[in-house]
C-alpha positions as CSV (number, residue, x, y, z in Angstrom):
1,X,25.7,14.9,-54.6
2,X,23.4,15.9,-52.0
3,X,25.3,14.6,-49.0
4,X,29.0,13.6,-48.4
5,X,29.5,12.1,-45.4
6,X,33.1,11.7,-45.0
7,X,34.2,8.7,-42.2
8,X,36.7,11.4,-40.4
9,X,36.8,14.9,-39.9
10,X,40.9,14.8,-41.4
11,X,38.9,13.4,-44.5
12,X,36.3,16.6,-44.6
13,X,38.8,19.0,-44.4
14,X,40.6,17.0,-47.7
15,X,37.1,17.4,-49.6
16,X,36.9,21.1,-48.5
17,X,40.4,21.8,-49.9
18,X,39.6,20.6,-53.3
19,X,36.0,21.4,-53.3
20,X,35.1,24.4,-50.9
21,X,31.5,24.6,-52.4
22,X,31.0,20.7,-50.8
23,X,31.3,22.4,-46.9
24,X,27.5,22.5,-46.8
25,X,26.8,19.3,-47.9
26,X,29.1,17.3,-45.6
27,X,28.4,15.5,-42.2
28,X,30.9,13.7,-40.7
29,X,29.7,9.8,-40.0
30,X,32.6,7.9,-38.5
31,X,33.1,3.8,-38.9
32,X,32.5,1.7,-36.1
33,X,33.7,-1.9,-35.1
34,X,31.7,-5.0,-34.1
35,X,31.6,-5.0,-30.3
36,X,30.7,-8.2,-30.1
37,X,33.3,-9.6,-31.8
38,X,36.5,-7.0,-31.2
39,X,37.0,-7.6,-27.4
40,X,39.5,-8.6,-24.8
41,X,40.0,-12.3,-24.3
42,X,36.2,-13.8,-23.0
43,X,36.6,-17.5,-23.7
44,X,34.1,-16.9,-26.6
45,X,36.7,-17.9,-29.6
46,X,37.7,-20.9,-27.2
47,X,37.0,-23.8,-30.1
48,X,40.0,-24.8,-32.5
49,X,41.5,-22.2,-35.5
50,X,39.9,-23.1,-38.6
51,X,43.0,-21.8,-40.8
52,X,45.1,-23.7,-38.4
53,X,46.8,-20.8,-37.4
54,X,47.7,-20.8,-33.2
55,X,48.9,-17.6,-31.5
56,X,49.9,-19.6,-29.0
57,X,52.8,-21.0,-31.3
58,X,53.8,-17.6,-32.8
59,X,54.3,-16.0,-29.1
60,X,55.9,-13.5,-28.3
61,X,55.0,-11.4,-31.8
62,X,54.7,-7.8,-33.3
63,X,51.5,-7.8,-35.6
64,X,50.6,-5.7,-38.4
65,X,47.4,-6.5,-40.6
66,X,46.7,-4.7,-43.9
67,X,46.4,-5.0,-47.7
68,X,50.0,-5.7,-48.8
69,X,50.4,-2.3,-50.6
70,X,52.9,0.8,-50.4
71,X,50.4,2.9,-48.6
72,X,50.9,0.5,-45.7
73,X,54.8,1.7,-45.4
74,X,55.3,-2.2,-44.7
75,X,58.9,-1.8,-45.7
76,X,59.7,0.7,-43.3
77,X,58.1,-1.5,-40.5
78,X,60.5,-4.2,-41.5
79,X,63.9,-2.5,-41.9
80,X,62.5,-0.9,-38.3
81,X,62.2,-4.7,-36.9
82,X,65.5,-5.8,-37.9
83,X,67.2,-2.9,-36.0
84,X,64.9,-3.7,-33.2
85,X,65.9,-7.5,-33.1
86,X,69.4,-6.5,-34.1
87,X,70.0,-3.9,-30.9
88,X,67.3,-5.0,-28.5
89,X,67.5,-8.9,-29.3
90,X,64.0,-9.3,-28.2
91,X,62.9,-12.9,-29.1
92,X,59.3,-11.3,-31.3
93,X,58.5,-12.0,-34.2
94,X,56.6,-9.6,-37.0
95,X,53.0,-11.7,-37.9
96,X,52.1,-9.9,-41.0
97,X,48.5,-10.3,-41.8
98,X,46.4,-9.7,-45.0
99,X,46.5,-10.8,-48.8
100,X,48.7,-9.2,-51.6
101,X,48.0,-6.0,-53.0
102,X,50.1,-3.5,-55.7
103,X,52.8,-4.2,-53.2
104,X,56.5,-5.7,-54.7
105,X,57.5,-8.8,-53.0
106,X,58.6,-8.0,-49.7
107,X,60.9,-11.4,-49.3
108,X,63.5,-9.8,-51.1
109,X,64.0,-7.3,-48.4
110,X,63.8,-9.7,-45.1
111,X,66.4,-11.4,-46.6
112,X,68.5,-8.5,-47.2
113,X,67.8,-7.2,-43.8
114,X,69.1,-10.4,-43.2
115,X,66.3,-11.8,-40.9
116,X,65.6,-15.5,-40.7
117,X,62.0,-17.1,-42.3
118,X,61.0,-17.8,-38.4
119,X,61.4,-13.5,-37.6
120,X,58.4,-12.9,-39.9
121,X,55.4,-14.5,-40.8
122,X,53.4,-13.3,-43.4
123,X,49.4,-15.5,-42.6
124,X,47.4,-14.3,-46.2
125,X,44.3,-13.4,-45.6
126,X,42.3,-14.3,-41.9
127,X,38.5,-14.1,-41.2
128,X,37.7,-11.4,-38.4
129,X,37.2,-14.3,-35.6
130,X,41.0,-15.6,-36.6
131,X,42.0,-11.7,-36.6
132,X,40.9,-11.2,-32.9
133,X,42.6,-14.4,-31.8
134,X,46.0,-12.6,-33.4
135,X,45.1,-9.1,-31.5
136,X,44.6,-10.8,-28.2
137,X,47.6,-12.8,-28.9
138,X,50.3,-10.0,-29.8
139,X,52.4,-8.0,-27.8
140,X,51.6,-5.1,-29.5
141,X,49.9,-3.7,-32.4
142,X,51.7,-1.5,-35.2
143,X,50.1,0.6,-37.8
144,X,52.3,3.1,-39.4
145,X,50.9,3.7,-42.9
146,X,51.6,7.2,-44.7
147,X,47.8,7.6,-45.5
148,X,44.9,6.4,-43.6
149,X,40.7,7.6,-44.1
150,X,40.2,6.4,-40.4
151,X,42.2,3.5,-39.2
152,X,39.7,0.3,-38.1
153,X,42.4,-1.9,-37.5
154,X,44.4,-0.2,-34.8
155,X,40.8,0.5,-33.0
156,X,40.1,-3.5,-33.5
157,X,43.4,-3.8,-31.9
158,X,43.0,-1.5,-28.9
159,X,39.2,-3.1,-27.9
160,X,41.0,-6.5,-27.7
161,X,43.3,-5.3,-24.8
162,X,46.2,-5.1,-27.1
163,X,48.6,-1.7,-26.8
164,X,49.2,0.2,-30.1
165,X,51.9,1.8,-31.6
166,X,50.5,4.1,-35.0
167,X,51.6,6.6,-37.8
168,X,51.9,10.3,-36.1
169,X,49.5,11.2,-39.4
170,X,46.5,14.0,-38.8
171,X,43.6,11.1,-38.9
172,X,45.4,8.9,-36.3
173,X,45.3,11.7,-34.1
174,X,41.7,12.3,-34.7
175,X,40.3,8.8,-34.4
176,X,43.0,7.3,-31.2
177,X,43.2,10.8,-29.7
178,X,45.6,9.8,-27.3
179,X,45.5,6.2,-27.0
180,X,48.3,5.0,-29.0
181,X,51.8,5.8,-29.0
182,X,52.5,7.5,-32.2
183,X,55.8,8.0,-34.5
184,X,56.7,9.3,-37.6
185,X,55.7,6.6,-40.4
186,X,58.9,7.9,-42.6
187,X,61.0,7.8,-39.4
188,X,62.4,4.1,-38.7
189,X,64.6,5.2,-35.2
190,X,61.4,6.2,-34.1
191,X,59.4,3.8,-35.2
192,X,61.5,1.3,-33.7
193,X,62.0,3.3,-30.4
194,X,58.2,3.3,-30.4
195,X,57.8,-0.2,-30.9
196,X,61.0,-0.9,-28.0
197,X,59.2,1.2,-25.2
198,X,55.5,-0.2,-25.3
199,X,57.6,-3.8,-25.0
200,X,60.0,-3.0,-22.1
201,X,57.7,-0.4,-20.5
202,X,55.1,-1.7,-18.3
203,X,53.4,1.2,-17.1
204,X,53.2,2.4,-20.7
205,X,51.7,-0.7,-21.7
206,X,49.0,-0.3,-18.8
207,X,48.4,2.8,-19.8
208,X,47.8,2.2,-23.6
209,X,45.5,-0.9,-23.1
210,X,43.0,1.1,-20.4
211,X,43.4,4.5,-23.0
212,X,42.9,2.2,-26.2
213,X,39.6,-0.2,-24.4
214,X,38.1,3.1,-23.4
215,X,38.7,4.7,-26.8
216,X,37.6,2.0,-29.4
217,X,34.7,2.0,-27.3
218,X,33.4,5.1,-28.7
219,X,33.3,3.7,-31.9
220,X,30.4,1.2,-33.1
221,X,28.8,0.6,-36.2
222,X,25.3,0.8,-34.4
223,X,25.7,4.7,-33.9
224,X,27.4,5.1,-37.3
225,X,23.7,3.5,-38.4
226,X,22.2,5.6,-36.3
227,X,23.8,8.9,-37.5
228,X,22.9,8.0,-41.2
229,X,19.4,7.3,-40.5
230,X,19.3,10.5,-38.4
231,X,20.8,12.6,-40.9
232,X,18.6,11.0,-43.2
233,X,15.1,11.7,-41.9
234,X,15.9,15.0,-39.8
235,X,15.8,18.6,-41.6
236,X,20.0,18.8,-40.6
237,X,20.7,17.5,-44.3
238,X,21.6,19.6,-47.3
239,X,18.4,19.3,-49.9
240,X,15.4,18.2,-47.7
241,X,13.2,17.9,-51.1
242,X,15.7,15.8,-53.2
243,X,17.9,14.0,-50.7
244,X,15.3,11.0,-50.0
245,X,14.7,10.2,-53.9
């Protein structure tokens, strides 16, 4: 390769581990999110839910949205739920979003954490405009996977006004920097504790939605464009003869 342009700087420092001759080629080029469409509640997503799924109805909820794989640590977020509606007996529900991956059922463990079908809702797959009607509708946000390469959805989450709670992994540092209450991902008493203070803390939850607006906003796919096309046609690029061919 001429270039590797890794989306985080916690992914660079991966590719410099296990190849230290790639330092040269690499510039960082972060991912971005569609302003447009990611925002706090506008009155622009005002007609009817195509999937027939209402937020409205599903109030108050937790909401996760990912492949349904391992990576994704979903089964730690669940057994951290049940203890949260089993010593906190908040009314939320967990809306889990996104289709089935590698992942083993996960219906086998709600029902031995012995939480009813109306404590989690598992939607499939959602379009992005029935996505941000779910982030402006939740309480909060959680993302604790063991492994991320940048984290788009808790940045989604955070430009729609919606507080987030995330892994305490070295890219969620990077990319929230700040904005998101983070806990152990292998850690359930604080994942749940997590979870338990951005619902019963106000000021907290002030906090994280002006920290998260102003964060996500630094991210956009126009200036991820931008970067490439700089990169591309400036002299700061490994191999100025080959790189273009």
């Amino acid at each position: 390769a001429h270039l590797i342009a890794p989306i985080s700087y916690t992914i660079a420092q991966s590719v410099h581990e296990f190849y230290p001759s790639a330092k040269e080629k690499m510039r960082v080029i972060p991912c971005g999110i569609a302003k447009d469409l990611f925002s706090p509640n506008d009155g622009s997503l005002s007609e009817p839910s195509s999937t027939g799924i209402d937020p409205e109805e599903l109030k108050p909820y937790i909401l996760t949205a990912s492949t349904l794989e391992p990576r994704k640590n979903l089964s730690r977020l669940l057994e951290s739920f049940s203890a949260l509606k089993r010593d906190s007996g908040l009314p939320h529900r967990l809306v889990i979003v996104g289709r089935e991956g590698w992942a083993k059922n996960l219906r086998p463990l709600i029902r031995q954490l012995g939480l009813e079908d109306s404590d989690v809702t598992f939607t499939g797959f959602v379009s992005d405009r029935e996505l941000v009607r779910l982030y402006r509708g939740a309480s909060v946000y959680v993302s604790i996977p063991i492994y991320e390469g940048f984290g788009l959805t808790p940045l989604e989450a955070m430009a729609c006004g919606t507080p987030v709670v995330a892994s305490a992994i070295p890219v969620f540092g990077e990319v929230l920097d700040g904005a998101a209450l983070l806990a152990k991902p292998e850690n359930r008493s604080a994942v749940k504790h997590a979870i338990h203070r951005v619902l019963t803390d106000e000021r907290l939850r002030t906090t994280l939605v002006a920290r998260g607006r102003a964060q996500a906003s630094k991210f956009r796919w126009e200036d991820s464009a931008r970067r490439m096309l700089s990169l591309l046609t400036s002299s700061d690029r490994p191999d100025v003869e080959s790189l273009g061919k």
